[in-house]
C-alpha positions as CSV (number, residue, x, y, z in Angstrom):
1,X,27.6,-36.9,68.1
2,X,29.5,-38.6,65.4
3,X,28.3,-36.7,62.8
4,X,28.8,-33.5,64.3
5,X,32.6,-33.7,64.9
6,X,34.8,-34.4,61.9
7,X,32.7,-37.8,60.7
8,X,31.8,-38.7,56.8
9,X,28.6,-36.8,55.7
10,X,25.7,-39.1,55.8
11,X,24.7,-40.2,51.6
12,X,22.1,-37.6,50.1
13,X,18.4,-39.4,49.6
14,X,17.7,-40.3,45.6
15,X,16.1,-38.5,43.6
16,X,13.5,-40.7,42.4
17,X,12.8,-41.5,46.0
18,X,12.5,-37.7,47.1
19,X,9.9,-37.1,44.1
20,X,6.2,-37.1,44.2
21,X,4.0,-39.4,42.7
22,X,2.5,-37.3,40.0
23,X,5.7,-34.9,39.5
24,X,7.4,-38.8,38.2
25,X,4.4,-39.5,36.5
26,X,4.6,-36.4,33.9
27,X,8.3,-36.7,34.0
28,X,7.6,-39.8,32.6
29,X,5.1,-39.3,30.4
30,X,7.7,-35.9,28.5
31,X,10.6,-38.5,28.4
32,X,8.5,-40.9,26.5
33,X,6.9,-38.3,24.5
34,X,10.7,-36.5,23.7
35,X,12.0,-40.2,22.7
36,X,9.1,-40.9,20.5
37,X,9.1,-37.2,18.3
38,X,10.8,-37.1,15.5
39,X,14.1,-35.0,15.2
40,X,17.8,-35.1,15.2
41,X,20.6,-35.5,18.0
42,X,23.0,-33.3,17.8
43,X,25.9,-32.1,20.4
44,X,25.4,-28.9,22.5
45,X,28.3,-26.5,23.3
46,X,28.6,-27.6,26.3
47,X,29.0,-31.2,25.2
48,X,25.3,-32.5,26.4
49,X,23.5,-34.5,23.9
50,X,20.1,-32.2,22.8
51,X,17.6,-33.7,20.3
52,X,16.0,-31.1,17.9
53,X,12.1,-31.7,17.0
54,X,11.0,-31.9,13.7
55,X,9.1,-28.7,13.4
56,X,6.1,-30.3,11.3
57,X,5.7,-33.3,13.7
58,X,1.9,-33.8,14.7
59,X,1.6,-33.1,18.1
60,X,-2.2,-35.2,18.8
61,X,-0.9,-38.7,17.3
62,X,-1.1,-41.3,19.7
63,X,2.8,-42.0,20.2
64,X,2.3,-45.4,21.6
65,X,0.5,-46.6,18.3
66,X,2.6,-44.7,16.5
67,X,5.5,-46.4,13.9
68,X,9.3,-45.4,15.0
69,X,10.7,-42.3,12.7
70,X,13.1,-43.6,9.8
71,X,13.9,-40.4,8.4
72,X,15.4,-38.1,11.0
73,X,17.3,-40.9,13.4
74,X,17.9,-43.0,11.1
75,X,21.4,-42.5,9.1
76,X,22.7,-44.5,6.2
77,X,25.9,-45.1,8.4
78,X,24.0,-46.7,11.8
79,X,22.6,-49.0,9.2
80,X,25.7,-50.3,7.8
81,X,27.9,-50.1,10.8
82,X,31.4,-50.1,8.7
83,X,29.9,-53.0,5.7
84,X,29.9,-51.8,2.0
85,X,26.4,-50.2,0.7
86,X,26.4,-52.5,-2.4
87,X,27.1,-55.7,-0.9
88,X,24.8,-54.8,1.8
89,X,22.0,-54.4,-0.6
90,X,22.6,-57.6,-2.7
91,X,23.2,-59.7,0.4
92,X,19.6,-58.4,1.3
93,X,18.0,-59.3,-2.1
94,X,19.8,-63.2,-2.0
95,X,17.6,-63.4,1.2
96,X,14.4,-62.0,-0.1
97,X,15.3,-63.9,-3.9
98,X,14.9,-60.5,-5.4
99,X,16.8,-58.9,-8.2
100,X,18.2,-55.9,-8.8
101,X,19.5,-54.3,-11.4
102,X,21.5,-50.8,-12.2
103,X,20.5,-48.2,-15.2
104,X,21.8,-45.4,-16.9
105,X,19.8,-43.0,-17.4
106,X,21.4,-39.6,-18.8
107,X,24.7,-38.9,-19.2
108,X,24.8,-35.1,-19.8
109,X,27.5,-32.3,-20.4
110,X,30.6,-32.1,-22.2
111,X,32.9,-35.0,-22.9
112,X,35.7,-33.6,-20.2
113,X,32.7,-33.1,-17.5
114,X,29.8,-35.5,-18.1
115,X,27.2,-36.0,-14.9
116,X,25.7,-38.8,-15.0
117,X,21.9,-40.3,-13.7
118,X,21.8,-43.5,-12.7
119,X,18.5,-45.9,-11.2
120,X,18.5,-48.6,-9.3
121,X,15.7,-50.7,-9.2
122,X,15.0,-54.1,-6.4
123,X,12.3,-55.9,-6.3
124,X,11.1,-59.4,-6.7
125,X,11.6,-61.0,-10.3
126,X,8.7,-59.6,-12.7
127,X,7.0,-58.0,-10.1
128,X,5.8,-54.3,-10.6
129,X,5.9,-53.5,-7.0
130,X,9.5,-52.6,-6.7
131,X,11.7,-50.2,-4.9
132,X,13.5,-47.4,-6.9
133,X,16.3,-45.2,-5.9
134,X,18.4,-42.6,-7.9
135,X,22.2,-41.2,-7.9
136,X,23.5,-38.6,-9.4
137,X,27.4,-37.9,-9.7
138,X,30.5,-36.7,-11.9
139,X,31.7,-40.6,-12.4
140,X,29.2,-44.0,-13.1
141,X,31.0,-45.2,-10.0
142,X,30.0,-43.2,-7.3
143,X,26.0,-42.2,-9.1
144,X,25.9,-46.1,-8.4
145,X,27.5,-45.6,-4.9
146,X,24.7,-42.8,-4.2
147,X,22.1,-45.0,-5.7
148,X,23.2,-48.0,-2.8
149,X,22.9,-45.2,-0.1
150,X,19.8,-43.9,-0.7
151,X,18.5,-48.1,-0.9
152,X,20.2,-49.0,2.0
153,X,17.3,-46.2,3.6
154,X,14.3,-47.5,2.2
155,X,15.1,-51.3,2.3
156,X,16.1,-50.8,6.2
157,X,12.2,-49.9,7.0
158,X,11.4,-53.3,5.5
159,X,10.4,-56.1,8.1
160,X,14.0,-58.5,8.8
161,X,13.9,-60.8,5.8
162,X,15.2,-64.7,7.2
163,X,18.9,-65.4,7.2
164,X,20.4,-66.9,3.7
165,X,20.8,-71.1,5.5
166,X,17.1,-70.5,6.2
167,X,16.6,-69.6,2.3
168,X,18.8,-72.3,1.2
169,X,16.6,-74.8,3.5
170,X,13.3,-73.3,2.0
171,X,14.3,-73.4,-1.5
172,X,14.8,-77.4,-1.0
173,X,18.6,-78.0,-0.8
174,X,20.2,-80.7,1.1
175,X,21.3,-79.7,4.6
176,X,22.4,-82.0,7.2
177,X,20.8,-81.5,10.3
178,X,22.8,-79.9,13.0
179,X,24.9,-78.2,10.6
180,X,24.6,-74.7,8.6
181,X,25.1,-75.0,5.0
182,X,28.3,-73.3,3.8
183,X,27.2,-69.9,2.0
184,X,29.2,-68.5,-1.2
185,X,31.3,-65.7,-0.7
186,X,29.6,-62.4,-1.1
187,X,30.5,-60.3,-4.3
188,X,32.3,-57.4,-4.4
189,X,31.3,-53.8,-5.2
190,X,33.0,-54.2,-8.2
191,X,31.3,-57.4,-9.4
192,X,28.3,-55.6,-8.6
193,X,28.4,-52.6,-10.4
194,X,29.3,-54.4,-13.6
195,X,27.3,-57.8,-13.1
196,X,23.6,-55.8,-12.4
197,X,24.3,-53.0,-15.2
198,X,22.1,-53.1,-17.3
199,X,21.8,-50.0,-19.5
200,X,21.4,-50.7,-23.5
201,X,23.1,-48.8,-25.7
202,X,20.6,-47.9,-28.3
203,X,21.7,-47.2,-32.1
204,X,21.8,-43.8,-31.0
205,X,24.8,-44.2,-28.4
206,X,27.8,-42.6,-29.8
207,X,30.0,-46.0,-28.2
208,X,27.6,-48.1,-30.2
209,X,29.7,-47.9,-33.7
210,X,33.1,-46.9,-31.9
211,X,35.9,-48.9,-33.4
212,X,37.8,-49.3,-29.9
213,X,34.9,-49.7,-28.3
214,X,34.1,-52.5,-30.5
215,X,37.1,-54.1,-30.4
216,X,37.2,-54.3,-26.5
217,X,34.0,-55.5,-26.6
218,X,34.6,-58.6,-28.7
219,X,37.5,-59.4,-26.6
220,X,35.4,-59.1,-23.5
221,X,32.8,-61.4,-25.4
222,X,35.4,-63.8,-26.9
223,X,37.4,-64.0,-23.7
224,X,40.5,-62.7,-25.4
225,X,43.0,-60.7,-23.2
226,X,42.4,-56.9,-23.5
227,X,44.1,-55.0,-26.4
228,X,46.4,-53.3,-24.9
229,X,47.4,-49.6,-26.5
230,X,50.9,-47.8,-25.9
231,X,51.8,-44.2,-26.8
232,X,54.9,-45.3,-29.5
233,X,56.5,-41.9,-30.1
234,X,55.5,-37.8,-30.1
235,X,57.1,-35.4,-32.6
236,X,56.7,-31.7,-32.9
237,X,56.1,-31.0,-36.5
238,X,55.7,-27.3,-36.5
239,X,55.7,-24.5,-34.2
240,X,53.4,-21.5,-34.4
241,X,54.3,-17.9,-32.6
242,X,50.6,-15.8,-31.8
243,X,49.8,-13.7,-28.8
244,X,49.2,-16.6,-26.4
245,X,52.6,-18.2,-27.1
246,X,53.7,-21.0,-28.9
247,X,51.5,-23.5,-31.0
248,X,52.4,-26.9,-31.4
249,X,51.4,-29.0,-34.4
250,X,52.2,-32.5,-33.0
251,X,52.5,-36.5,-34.8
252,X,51.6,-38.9,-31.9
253,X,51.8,-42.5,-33.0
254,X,50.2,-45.0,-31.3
255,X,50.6,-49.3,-31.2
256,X,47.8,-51.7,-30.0
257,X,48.5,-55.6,-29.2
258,X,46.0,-57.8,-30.0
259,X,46.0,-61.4,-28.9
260,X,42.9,-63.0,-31.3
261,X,42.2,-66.6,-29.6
262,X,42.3,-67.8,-26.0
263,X,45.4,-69.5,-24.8
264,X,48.9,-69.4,-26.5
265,X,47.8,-67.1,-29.8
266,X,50.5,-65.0,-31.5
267,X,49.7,-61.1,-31.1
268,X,49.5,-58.6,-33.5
269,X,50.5,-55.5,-33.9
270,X,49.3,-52.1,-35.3
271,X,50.0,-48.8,-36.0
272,X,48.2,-45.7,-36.2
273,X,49.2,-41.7,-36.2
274,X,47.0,-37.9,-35.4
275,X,47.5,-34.6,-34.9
276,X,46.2,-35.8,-31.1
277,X,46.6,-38.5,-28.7
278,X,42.6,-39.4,-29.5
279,X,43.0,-39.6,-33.3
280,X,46.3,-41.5,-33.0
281,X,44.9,-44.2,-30.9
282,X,41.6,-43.7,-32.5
283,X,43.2,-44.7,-35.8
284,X,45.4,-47.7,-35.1
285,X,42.1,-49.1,-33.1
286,X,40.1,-48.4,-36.5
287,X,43.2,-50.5,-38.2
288,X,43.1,-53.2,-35.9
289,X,39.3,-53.9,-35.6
290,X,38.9,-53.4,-39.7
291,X,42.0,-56.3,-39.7
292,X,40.1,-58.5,-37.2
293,X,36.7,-57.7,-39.2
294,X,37.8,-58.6,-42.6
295,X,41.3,-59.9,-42.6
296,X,41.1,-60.7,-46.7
297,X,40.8,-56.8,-47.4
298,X,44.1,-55.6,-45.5
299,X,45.7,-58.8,-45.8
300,X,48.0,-57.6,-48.9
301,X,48.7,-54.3,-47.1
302,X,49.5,-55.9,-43.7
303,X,52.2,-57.9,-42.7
304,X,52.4,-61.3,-41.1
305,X,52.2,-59.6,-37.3
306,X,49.8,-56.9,-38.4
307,X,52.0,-53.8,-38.4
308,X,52.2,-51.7,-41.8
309,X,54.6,-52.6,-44.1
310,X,57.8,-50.1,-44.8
311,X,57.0,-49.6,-48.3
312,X,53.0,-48.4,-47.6
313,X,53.8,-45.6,-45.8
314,X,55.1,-46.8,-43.2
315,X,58.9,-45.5,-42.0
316,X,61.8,-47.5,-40.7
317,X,61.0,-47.1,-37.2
318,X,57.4,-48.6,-37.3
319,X,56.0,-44.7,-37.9
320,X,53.5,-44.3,-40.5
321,X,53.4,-41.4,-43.0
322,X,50.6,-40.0,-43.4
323,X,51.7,-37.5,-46.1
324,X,52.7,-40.6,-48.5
325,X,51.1,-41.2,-52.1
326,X,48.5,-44.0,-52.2
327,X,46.1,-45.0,-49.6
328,X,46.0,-48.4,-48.3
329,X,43.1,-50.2,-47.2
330,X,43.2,-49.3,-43.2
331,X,43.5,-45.8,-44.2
332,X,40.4,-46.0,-46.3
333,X,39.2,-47.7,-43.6
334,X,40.6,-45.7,-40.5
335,X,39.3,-42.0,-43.5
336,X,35.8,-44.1,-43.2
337,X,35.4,-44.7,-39.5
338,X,36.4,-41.1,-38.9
339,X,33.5,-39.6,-41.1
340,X,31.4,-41.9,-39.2
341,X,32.1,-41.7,-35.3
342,X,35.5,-39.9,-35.6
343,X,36.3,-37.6,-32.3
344,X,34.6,-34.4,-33.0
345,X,36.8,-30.8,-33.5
346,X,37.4,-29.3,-30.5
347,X,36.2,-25.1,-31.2
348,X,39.9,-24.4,-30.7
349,X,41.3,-27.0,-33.6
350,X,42.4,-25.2,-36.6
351,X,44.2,-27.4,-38.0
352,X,42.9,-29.5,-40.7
353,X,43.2,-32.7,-42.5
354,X,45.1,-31.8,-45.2
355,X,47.2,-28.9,-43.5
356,X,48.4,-31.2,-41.2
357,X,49.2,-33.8,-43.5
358,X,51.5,-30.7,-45.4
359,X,53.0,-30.0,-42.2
360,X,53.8,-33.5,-41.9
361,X,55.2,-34.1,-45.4
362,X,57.2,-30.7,-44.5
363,X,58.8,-31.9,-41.2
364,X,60.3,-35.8,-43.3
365,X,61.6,-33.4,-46.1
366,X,62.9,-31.0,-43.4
367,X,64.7,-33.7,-41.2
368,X,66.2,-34.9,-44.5
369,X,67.2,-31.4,-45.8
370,X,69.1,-30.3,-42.6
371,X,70.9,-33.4,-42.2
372,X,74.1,-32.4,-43.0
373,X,73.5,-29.3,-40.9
374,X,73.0,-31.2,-38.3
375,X,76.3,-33.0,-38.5
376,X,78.0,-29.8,-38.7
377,X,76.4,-28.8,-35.5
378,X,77.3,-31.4,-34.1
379,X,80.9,-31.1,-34.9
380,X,80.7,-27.6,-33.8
381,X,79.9,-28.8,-30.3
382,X,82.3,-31.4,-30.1
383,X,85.2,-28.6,-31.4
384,X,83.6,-26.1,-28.7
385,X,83.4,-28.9,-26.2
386,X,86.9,-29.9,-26.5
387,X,88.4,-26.2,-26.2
388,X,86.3,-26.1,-22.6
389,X,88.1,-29.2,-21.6
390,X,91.7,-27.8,-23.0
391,X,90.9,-24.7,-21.0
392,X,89.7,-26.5,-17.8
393,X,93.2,-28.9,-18.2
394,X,95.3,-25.7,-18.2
395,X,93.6,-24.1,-15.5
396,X,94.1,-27.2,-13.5
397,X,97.7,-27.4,-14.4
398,X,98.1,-23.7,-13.3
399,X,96.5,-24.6,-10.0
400,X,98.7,-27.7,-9.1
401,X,101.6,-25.5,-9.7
402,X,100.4,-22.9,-7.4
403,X,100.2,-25.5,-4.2
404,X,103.6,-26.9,-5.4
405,X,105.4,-23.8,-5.0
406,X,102.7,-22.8,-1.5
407,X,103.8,-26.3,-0.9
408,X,107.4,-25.1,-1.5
409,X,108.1,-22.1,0.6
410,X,106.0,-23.5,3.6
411,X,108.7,-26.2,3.4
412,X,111.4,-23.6,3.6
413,X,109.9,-21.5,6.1
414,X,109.7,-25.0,8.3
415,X,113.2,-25.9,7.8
416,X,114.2,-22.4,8.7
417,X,112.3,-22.7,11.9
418,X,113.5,-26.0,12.8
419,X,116.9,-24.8,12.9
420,X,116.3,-21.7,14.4
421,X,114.8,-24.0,17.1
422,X,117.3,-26.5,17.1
423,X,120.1,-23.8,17.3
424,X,118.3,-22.1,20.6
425,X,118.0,-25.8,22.1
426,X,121.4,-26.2,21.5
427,X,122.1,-23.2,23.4
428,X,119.8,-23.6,26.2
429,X,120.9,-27.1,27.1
430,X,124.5,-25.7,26.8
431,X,124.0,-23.4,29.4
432,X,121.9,-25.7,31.4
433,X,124.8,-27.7,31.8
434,X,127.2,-25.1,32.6
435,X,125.3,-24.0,35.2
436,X,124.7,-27.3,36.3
437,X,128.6,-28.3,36.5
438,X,129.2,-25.2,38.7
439,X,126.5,-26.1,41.3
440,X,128.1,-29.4,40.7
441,X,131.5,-27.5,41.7
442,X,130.6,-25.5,44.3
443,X,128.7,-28.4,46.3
444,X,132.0,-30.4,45.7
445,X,133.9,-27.3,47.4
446,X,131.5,-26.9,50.0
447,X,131.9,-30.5,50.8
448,X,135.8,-30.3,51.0
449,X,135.2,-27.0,53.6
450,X,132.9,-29.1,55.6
451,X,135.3,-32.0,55.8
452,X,138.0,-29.6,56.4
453,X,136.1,-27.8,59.3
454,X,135.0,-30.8,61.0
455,X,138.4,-32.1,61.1
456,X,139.6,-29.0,62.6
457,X,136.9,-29.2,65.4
458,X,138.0,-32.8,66.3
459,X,141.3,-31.5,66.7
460,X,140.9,-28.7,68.8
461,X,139.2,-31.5,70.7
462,X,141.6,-33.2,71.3
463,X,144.4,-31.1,71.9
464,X,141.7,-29.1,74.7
465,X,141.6,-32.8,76.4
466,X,145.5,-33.0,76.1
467,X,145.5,-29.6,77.6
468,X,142.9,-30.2,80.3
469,X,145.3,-33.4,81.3
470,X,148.4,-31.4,81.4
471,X,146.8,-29.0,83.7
472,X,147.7,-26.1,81.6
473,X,144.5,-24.3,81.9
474,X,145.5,-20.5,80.7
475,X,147.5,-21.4,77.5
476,X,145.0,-24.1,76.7
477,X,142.4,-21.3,76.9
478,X,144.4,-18.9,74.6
479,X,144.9,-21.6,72.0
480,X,141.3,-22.7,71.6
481,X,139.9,-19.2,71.4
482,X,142.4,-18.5,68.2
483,X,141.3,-21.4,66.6
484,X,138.1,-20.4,67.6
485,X,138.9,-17.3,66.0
486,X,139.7,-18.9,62.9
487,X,137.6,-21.1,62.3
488,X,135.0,-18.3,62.4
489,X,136.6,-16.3,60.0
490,X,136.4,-19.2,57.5
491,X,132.7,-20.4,58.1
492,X,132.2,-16.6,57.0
493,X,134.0,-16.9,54.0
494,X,132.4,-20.1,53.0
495,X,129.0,-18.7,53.4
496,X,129.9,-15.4,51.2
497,X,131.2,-17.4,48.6
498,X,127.9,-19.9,48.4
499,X,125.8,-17.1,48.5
500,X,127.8,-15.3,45.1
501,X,127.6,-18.1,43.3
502,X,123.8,-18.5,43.8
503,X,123.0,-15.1,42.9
């Protein structure tokens, strides 16, 4: 009866509990068989999670025997949950005490756009059984990066290796029982990158003979601080008109500090100029390095902080010329280097050694040649630039004279104004007071009638009472209705004249 009229429903029966036997048993058996197939999980339209089959899966394998899939649920990101690729992989080698070690193995294209091939190879020290993955990419940094994701896959299907306090116990260091052994701090990607690279530069490498590249190296090797190299000054010594445009013909001059020795050393300095930013710093690094190489050979050239002197072609402001007579030793040297491993011509470079060097010359002879124009430009400017500010002070004159007399005639108009209004307030309040004395008058006069009136009434009292008393009715009678007469005629007159002087 209760659940017939109005009551709560009574709860549906479970599923599972409604089901047959057998139809749970093959539902089973499918979900089993769908978790254990290979495939990928992706989201339907709706939202609902649907897993995709691999479509070469074998459908007869026995899927309890069978090993779990790696390559189609299994993502480089569920492996690493947030941690770094490379310090993933070399926390996993310190456990297993294997080594690995990073390789480069093309680096193909042009200059502006190389791609490079890298390897990266783990596996236990001179071991042949080893695991091998490769990464290609625009930059050495992220081929390495691809190398660590494509390892992080194929070490993950390795059985768990034992945690590193467990190494440390098995490799026979001293742990006090109870406690875990502090571990050393993991290295970073950085550290890694640089630490395992081991690619050798063969005498074929174009870096291999490279006189910056030698120079950083020693200072890596030495543990010198790095040389550092500064754009100095950028000059446009000719320009060029052709169908594109304009052509530039440039002198870039570049300075490299180099601190020889560890500690407090005393830097030096060099110098070096091209027709580009490359040659420029390619020829004060070929300076410097020859310097450090053979210091005897460019010692009479170069002075006590390794710059060039002012009378070897160098100018007042630390710029070399390269268009001067005589070459010193770090031009033979920087000529020498160049024929060796100097940057290559561009397909687009016309301009050549010599030309340049002409166009160079031409630009110090030209700067010295329109000197004195130059001044009288200057001059010019200053004259033109002081008529503008003559003209701009007379403008501004003309314009302060212009509000002074605006200024001027609104102060007339004002005073003008002011006593027009002072004259009509004068006025006003002159007739406000005349009008106020004759209301002033004619309440006075009023008054007196009143007075006058009521005196009269009291009067004519008085003499009726008299009369009364006397017994002299009749002539009592007469009297009193003239003086009421009378006294009428006046309360008349009184009203008349209040009601003129209102209007």
């Amino acid at each position: 009866y209760h659940h017939h009229h109005g009551g709560p429903r009574a709860p549906l029966p479970d599923q599972d509990e409604c089901m047959p036997d057998d139809v749970r048993a093959s539902v089973e058996q499918n979900k089993f068989k769908l978790d254990k197939t290979p495939g990928v999980i992706v989201k339907g339209e709706d939202g609902s999670l649907v897993k995709l089959a691999a479509d070469n899966h074998d459908e007869d394998v026995d899927l309890n025997a069978a090993p779990e899939p790696t390559r189609f649920d299994k993502s480089v990101q569920s492996i690493l949950n947030g941690r770094n690729a490379a310090m993933w992989i070399a926390i996993e080698c310190k456990k297993r005490m294997w080594e690995l070690e990073f390789e480069c193995l093309e680096a193909d294209g042009p200059v502006h756009n190389r791609v490079y091939s890298y390897s990266l190879t783990v596996g236990p020290p001179g071991s042949d059984d080893v695991l091998v993955a490769a990464g290609i990419a625009k930059g050495k940094r992220e081929a390495k990066r691809r190398c660590c994701d494509a390892m992080v896959l194929k070490m993950s299907d390795l059985p768990p290796a034992p945690p590193l306090h467990v190494q440390m116990q098995m490799r026979g260091m001293p742990v006090r029982p109870g406690f875990r052994p502090r571990l050393p701090p993991p290295e970073s990607e950085d550290t890694i990158f640089k630490k395992y690279d081991k690619t050798a530069y063969g005498d074929d490498h174009p870096n291999k003979n490279h006189p910056v590249f030698q120079l950083c190296s020693k200072a890596k090797r030495l543990h010198w601080p790095p040389p550092v190299f500064e754009l100095v000054t950028e000059k446009i010594v000719d320009t060029i008109r052709n169908k594109h445009g304009k052509s530039n013909t440039m002198l870039y001059t570049y300075k490299v500090t180099v601190w020889p020795g560890v500690g407090q050393v005393e830097p030096k300095i060099f110098f070096g100029s091209g027709p580009t930013k490359k040659d420029a710093k390619f020829a004060c690094g070929t300076i410097a390095w020859a310097a450090i190489q053979n210091p005897n050979a460019v010692k009479q050239q170069l002075g006590a902080d390794g710059s060039l002197p002012s009378g070897s072609g160098a100018s007042p402001e630390g710029e070399p010329q390269p268009g001067t007579s005589g070459e010193t030793a770090a031009q033979m040297a920087v000529k020498m280097a160049h024929e060796v491993t100097g940057p290559k011509l561009k397909s687009a470079q016309h301009v050549t050694e010599e030309k340049w060097l002409q166009q160079v010359a031409r630009a110090a002879e030209r700067s010295v040649d329109l000197k004195t124009e130059i001044e009288q430009l200057k001059a010019e400017k200053a004259k033109k630039k002081e008529e503008e500010e003559a003209k701009r002070e007379e403008e501004r004159e003309r314009r302060r004279k212009e509000r002074e007399e605006r200024r001027a005639r609104s102060r007339s108009r004002s005073r003008s104004r002011k006593r027009k209004m002072d004259r009509y307030s004068r006025d006003r309040s002159r007739s406000v007071k005349k009008e106020r004395r004759s209301r002033e008058r004619h309440r006075s006069r009023s008054s007196k009638k009143e007075r006058r009136s009521s005196r009269d009434r009291s009067r004519d009292r008085h003499h009726s009472r008299r009369s009364r008393s006397r017994g002299g009715e009749d002539s009592s009678d007469r009297r009193s209705s003239k003086k009421d007469h009378r006294r009428s005629r006046s309360r008349d007159r009184s009203v008349k004249k209040e009601r003129r002087s209102r209007s």
